[in-house]
C-alpha positions as CSV (number, residue, x, y, z in Angstrom):
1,X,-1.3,-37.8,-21.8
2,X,2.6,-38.3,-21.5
3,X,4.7,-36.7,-18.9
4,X,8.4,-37.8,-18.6
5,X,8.2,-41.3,-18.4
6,X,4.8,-41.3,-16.9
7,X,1.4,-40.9,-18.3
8,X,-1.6,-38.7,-16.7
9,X,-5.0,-40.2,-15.8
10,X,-7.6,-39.4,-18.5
11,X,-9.4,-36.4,-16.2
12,X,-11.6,-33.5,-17.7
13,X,-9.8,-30.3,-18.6
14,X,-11.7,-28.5,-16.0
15,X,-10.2,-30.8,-13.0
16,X,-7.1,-30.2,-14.2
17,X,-7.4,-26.6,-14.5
18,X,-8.6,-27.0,-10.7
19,X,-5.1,-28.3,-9.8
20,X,-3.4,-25.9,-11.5
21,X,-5.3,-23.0,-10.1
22,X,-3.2,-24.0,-7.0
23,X,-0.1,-23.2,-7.7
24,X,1.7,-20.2,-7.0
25,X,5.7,-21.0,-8.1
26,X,5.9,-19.7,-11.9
27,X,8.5,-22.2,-12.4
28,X,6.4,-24.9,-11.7
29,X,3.6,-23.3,-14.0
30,X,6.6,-23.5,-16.6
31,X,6.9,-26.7,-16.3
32,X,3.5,-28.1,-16.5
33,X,3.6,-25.4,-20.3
34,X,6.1,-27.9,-21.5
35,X,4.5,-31.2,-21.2
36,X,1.7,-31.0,-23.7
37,X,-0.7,-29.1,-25.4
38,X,-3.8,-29.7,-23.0
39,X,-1.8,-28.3,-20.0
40,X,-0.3,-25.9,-21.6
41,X,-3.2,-24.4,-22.6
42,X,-4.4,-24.3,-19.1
43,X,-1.3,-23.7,-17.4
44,X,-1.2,-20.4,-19.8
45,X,-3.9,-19.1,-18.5
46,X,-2.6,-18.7,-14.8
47,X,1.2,-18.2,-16.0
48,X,0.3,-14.6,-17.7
49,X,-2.4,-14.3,-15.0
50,X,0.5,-11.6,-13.1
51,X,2.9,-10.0,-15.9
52,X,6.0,-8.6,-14.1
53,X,8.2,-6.8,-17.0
54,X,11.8,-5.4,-15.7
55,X,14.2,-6.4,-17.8
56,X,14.5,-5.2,-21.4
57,X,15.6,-8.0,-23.5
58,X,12.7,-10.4,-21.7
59,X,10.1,-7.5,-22.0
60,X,10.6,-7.4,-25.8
61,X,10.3,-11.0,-26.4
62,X,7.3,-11.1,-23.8
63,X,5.5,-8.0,-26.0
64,X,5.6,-9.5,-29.2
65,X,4.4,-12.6,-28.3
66,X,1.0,-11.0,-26.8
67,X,0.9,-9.2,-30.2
68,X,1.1,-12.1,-32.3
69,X,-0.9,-14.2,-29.6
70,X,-3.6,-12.3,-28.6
71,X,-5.2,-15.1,-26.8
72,X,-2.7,-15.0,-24.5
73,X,-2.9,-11.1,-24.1
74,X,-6.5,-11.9,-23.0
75,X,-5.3,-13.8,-19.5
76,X,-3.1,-11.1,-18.2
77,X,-5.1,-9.6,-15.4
78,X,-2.5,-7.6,-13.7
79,X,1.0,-5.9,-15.4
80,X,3.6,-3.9,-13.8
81,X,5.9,-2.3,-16.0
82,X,9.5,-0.7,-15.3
83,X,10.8,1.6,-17.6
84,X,13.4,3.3,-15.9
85,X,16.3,0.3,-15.5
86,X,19.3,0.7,-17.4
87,X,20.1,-2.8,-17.8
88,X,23.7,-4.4,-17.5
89,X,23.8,-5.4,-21.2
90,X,23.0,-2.3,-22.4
91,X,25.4,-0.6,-20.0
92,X,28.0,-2.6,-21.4
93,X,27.3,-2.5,-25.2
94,X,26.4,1.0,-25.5
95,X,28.5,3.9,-24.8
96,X,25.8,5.7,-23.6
97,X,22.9,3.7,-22.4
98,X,20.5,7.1,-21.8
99,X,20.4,7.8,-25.6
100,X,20.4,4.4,-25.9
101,X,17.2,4.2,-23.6
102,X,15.5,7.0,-24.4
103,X,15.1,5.3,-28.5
104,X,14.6,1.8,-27.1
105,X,12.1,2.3,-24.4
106,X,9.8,4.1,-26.6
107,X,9.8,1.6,-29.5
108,X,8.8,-1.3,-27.4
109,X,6.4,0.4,-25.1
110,X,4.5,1.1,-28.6
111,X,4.9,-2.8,-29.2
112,X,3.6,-3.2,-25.4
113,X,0.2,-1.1,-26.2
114,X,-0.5,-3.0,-29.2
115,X,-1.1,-5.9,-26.8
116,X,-3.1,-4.1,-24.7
117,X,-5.7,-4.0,-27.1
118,X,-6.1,-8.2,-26.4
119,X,-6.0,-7.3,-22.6
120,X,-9.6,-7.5,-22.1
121,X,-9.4,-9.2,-18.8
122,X,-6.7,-6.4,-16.8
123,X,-7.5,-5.4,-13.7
124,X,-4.4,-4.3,-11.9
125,X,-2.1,-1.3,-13.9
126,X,1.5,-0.2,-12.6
127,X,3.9,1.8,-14.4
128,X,6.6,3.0,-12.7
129,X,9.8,5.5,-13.7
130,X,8.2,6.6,-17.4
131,X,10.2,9.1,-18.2
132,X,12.4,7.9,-21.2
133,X,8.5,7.6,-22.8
134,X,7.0,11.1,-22.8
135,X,3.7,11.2,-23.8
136,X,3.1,7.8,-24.8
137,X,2.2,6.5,-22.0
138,X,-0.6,9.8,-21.5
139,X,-1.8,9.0,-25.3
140,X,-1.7,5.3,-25.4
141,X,-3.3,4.5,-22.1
142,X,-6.3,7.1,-22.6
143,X,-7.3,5.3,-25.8
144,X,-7.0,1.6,-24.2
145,X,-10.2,-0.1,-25.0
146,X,-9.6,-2.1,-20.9
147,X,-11.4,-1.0,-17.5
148,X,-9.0,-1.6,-14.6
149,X,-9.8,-2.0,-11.0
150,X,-6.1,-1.1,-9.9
151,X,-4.3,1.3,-11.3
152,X,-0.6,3.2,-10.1
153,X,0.9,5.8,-12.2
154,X,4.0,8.0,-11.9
155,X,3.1,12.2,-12.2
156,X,5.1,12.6,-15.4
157,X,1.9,9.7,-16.9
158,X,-0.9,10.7,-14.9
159,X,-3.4,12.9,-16.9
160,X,-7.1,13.6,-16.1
161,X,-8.0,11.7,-19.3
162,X,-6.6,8.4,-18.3
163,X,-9.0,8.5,-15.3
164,X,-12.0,9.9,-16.8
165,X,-11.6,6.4,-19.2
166,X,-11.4,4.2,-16.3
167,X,-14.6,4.4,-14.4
168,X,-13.9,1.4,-12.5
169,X,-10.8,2.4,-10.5
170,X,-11.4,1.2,-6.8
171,X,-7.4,1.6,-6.0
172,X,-5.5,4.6,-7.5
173,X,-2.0,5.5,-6.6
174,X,0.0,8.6,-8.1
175,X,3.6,8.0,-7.0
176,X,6.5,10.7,-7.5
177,X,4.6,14.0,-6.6
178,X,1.6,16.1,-7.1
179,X,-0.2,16.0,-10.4
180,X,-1.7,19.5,-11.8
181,X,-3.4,17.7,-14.6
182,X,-5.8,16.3,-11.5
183,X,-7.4,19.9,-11.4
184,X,-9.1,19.2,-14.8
185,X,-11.0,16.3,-13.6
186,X,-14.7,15.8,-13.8
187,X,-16.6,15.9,-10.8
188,X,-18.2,12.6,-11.8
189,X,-15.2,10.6,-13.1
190,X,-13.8,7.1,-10.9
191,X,-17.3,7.0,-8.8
192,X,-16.1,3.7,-7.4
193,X,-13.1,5.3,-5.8
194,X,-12.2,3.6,-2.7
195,X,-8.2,3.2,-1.5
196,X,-6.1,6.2,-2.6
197,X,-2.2,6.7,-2.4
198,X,-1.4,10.8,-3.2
199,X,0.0,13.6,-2.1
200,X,-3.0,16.1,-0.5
201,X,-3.4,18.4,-3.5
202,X,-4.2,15.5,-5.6
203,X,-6.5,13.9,-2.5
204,X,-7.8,17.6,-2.3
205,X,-9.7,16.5,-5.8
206,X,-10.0,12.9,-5.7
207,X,-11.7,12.0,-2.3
208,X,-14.8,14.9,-1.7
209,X,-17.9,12.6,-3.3
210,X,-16.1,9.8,-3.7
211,X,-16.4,6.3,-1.3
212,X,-12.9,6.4,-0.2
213,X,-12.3,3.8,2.5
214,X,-8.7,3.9,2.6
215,X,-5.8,6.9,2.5
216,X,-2.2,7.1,2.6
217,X,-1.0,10.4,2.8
218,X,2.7,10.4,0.3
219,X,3.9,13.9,1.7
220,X,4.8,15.1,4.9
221,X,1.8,16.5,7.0
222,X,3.0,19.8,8.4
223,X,1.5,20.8,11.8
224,X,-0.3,24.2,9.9
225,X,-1.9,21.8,7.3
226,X,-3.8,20.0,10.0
227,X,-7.1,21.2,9.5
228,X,-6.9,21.1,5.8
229,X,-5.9,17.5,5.9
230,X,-8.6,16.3,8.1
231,X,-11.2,18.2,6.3
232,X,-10.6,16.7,3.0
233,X,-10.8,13.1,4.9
234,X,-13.9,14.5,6.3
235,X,-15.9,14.7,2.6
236,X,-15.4,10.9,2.5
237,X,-18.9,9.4,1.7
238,X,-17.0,5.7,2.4
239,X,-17.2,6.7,5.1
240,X,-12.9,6.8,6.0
241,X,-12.0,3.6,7.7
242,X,-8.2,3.6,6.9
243,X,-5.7,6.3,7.4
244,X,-1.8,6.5,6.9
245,X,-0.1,9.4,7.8
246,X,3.3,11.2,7.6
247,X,3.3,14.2,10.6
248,X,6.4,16.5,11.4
249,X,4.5,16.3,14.6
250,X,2.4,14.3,16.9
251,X,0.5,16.3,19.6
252,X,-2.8,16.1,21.2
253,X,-4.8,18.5,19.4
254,X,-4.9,15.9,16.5
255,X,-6.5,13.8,18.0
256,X,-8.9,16.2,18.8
257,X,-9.5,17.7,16.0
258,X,-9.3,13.8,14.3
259,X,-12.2,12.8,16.3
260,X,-14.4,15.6,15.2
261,X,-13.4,15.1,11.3
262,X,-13.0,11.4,10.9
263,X,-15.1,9.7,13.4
264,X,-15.8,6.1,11.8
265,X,-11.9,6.2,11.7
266,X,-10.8,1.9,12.3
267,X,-7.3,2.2,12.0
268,X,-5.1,5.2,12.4
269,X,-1.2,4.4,11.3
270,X,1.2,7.6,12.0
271,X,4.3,8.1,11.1
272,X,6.1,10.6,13.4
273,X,9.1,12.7,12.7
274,X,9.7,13.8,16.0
275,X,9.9,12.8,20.4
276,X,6.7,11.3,20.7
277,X,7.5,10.9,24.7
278,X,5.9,14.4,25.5
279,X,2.9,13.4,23.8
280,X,2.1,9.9,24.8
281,X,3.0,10.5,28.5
282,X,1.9,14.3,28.7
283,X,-1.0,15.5,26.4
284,X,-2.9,12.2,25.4
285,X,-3.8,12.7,29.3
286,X,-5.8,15.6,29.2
287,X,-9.3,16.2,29.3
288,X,-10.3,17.5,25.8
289,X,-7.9,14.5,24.2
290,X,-9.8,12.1,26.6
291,X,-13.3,13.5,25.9
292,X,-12.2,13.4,22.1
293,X,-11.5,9.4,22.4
294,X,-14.9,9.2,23.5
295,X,-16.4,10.5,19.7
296,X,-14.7,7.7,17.7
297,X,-17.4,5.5,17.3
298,X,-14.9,2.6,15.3
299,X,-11.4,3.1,16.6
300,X,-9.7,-0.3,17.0
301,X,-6.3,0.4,16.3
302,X,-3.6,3.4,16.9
303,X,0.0,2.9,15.6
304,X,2.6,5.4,16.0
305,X,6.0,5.0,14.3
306,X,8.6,8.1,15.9
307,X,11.0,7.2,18.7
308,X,10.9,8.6,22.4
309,X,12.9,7.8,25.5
310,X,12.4,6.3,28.7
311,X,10.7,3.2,29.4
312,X,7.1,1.8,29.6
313,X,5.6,2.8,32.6
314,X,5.8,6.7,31.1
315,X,3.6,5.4,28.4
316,X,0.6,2.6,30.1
317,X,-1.1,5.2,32.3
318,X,-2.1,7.7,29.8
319,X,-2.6,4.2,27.5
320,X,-4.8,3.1,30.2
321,X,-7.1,6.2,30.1
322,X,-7.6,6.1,26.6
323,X,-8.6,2.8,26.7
324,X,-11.4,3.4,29.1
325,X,-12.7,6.5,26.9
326,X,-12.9,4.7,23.6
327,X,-15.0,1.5,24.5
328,X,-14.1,-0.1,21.1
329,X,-10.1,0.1,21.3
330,X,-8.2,-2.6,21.0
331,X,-4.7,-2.1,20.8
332,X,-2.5,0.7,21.1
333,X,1.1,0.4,19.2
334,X,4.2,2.5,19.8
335,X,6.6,1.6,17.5
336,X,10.1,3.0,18.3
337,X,11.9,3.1,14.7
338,X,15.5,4.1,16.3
339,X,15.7,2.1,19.4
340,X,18.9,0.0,18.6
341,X,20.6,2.1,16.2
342,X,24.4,2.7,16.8
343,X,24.1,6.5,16.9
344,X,21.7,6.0,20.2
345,X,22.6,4.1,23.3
346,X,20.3,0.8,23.6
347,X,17.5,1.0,26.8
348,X,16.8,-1.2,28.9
349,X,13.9,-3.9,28.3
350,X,10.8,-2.5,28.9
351,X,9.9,-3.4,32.4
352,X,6.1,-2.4,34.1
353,X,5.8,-2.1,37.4
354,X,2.7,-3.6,39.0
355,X,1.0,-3.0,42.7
356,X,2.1,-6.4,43.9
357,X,5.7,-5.3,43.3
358,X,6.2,-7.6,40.3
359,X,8.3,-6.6,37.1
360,X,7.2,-7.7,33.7
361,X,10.2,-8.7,32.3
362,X,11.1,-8.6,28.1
363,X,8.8,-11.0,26.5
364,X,6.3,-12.1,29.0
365,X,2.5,-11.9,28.7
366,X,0.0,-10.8,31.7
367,X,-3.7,-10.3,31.7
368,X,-4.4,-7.3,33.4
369,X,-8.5,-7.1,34.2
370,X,-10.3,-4.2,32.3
371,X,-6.7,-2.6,31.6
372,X,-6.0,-5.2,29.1
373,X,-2.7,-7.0,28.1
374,X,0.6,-5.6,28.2
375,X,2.8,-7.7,25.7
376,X,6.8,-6.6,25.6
377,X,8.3,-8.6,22.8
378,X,12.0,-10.0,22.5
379,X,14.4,-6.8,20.9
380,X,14.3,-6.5,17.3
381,X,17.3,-4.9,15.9
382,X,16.4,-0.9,15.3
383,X,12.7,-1.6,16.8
384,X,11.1,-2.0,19.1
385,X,7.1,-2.2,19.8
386,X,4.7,-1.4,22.8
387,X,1.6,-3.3,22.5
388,X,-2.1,-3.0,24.8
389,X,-4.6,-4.9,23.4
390,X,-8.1,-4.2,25.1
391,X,-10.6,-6.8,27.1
392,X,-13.9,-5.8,25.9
């Protein structure tokens, strides 16, 4: 076999396709396309492995040739689609690109879903911004003859039907906003349900019965929805290991009430919208929060995004106790998202004063016995993160 002005060593296919396997860099994948037919065949296979299509005039030329090559339609395992960029060239050749779109876009996607009846191996789905398609997408993808594993839809595409013809989602994702079509959905459909991304009336439906390990929460968790929230996570039969939240407020009686509903909980990640200072320093420090810690059973890892003032000795102590109450915590992460901004005067490095008298300074590590390890990294422009990380 002839490469450049080399040659390659008489090998079986497979040991190439080994070698190839290995490679990451599509460009390089390119290249090995272009040096014979052998490789090219193999190469194939892990260039159209990942199908990313954003730009119109490649997209077109990419969809026909999975019509008229099926066998290449058969490698794609995962394809994210874009429908919503108005690209330069049509904004410059068109005097109005949105009619423009709004033919073009549903034209090719019709192209696009001819291939996807020689998609046999797809696994991962995402369309995004699908609007300029109607129902299409709906039609199209609820007659698709493929089981994915992965799938991430906008609302204006997601329809009960498209899931109740993909009983192997594991990882679902409605983007954009609640879907009302969800409220039609069988009881029994996507059994093998376990990481979700939706707003709660959609995770209202879609996690009671269903293995979910993992949630992230897309709308803002109002203090009054509490309860509801939790006791949707609750009807898990994973159980919940995962949880990402949005809160207009962080107070005590969540994790209270967290405890109760979520106990196998591993790794809690909340996004605040308000002073978390009053909470970390005041309320995590009272008995029925600190009797709570001691009902997670899994709890490794807290992470709260908000901002607060003042600096770290407010926040160990009350740390400290929750560390003691929930034997398997391991770190405990404060994340100050506007610490640095220009609107807000810059603190001073977070300093901890210990019994001997000594200062931990901005970036220097101490074991602490039991209490565990107080780490204060070097600033980071508009953040800045309190770490404790547990000795078992």
């Amino acid at each position: 076999m002839k490469m450049g002005n080399g040659s390659l060593p008489e090998l079986p296919p497979e040991l190439y396709e080994h070698i190839i396997a290995f490679l990451d860099d599509r460009r390089d994948l390119l290249r090995i396309c272009l040096t014979n037919s052998i490789l090219h065949d193999l190469a194939a296979r892990y260039l159209y492995r990942r199908l990313r299509i954003q730009d119109f005039r490649r997209a077109v030329a990419a969809c026909i040739l999975l019509v008229k090559r099926p066998h290449i339609a058969a490698y794609v395992t995962q394809l994210e689609a874009d429908f919503g960029e108005v690209p330069d060239w049509i904004v410059h050749q068109w005097p109005k690109p949105r009619i423009f779109l709004n033919t073009f876009a549903p034209a090719y996607c019709r192209i696009m879903f001819r291939a996807f009846g020689s998609m046999n191996q797809l696994e991962h789905l995402t369309f995004k911004n699908t609007s300029p398609l109607g129902r299409l997408p709906m039609t199209n993808l609820a007659n698709c003859t493929f089981r994915v594993r992965s799938l991430t839809l906008p609302t204006s595409t997601f329809e009960h039907v498209i899931l109740q013809s993909q009983p192997l989602i594991e990882d679902l994702e409605v983007l954009d906003g609640p879907s009302f079509s969800i409220l039609a959905l069988r009881r029994t459909a996507i059994p093998h349900l376990k990481r979700l991304a939706a707003f709660q009336i959609d995770a209202k439906y879609l996690i009671p019965g269903r293995p979910v390990v993992e949630f992230r929460r897309l709308d803002t968790l109002l203090e009054e929805h509490v309860p509801d929230c939790l006791n949707t996570l609750s009807q898990s039969t994973g159980p919940l290991k995962r949880v990402r939240l949005l809160m207009m407020k962080i107070d005590g009686l969540f994790f209270v009430r967290a405890a109760a509903a979520i106990p196998d909980i591993v790794d809690l990640v909340i996004h605040g919208m308000g002073n978390v200072e009053h909470t970390v320093s005041e309320e995590l420090q009272t008995f029925e929060v600190v009797h709570a810690f001691r009902g997670f059973r899994s709890l490794k890892n807290i992470e709260i995004h908000s901002y607060y003032d003042g600096s770290a000795e407010y926040y160990f102590p009350p740390i400290h106790v929750l560390g003691r109450a929930c034997s398997t915590l391991e770190t405990f992460t404060i994340v100050d998202e506007l610490r640095g901004n220009s609107d807000r005067s810059r603190l001073p490095a977070y300093q901890l004063h210990r019994e001997l008298g000594k200062i931990l300074q901005e970036g220097e590590l101490e074991w602490i016995p039991r209490n565990g390890i107080v780490r204060t990294p070097p600033s980071v422009p508009g953040r800045q993160v309190t770490l404790v990380e547990w000795i078992g």
